[in-house]
C-alpha positions in Angstrom: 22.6 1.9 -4.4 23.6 -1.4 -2.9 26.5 0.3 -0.8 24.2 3.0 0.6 22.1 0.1 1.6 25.0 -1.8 3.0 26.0 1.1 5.1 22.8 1.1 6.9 22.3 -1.0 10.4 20.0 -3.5 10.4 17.6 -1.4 13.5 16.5 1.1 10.4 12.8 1.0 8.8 14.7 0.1 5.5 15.2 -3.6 6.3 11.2 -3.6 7.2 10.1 -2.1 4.0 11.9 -4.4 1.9 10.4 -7.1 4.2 6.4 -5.8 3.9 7.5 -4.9 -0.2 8.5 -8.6 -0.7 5.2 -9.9 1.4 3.3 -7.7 -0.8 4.9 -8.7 -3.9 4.4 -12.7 -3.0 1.0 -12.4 -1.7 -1.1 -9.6 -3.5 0.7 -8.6 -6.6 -1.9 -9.1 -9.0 -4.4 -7.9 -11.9 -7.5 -7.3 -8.8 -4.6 -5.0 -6.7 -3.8 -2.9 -10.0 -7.5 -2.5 -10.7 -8.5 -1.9 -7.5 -5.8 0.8 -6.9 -6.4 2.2 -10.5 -10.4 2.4 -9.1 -9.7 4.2 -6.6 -7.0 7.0 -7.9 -9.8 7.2 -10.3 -12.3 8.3 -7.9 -10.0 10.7 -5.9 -8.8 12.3 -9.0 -13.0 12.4 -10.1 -14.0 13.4 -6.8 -11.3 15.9 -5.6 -12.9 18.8 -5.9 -15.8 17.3 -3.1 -12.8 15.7 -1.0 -12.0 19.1 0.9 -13.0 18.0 4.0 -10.2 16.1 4.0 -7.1 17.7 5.4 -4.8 15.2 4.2 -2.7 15.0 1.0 -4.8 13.0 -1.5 -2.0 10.3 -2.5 -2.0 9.6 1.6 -5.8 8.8 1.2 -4.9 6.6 -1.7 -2.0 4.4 0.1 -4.8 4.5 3.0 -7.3 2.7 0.7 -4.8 0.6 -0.5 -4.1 -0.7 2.9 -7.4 -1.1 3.4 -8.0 -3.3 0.4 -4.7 -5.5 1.4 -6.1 -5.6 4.9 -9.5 -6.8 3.6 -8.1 -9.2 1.4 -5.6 -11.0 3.8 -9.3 -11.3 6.2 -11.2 -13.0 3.9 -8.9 -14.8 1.7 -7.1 -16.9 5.0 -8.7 -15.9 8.3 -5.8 -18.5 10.0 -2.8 -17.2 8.4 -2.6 -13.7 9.4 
């Protein structure tokens, strides 16, 4: 793994996902993420059948509530930092 990585410029998206994983991983790995994201895969998987309307692949709405909660969080927990 580390020589495919080492092959790969530094102008690819890999570099920034290691970057926003690590961020993540400093600042909102915690027991209140994991129940949070368990909440709402929980209510997708509950309400699925009712979630039709939405054209979208079901884990994409679940990384968008995710974001959402991480955007949330980094408002209210330090409105000057971000």
């Amino acid at each position: 793994m580390c020589e495919i990585l080492e092959n790969i410029d530094n102008k690819s998206n890999i570099n920034g996902l290691f970057k926003s994983g690590a961020f993540y991983a400093k600042f909102f790995a915690d027991s209140w993420s994991v129940l949070i994201a368990l909440i709402s895969l929980i209510l997708i998987v509950w309400f699925a059948d009712y979630l039709t309307f939405i054209p979208w692949n079901l884990i994409v709405v679940l990384i968008i509530t995710h974001a959402v909660y991480v955007i949330i969080r980094m408002i209210l927990t330090s409105p000057d930092r971000y």
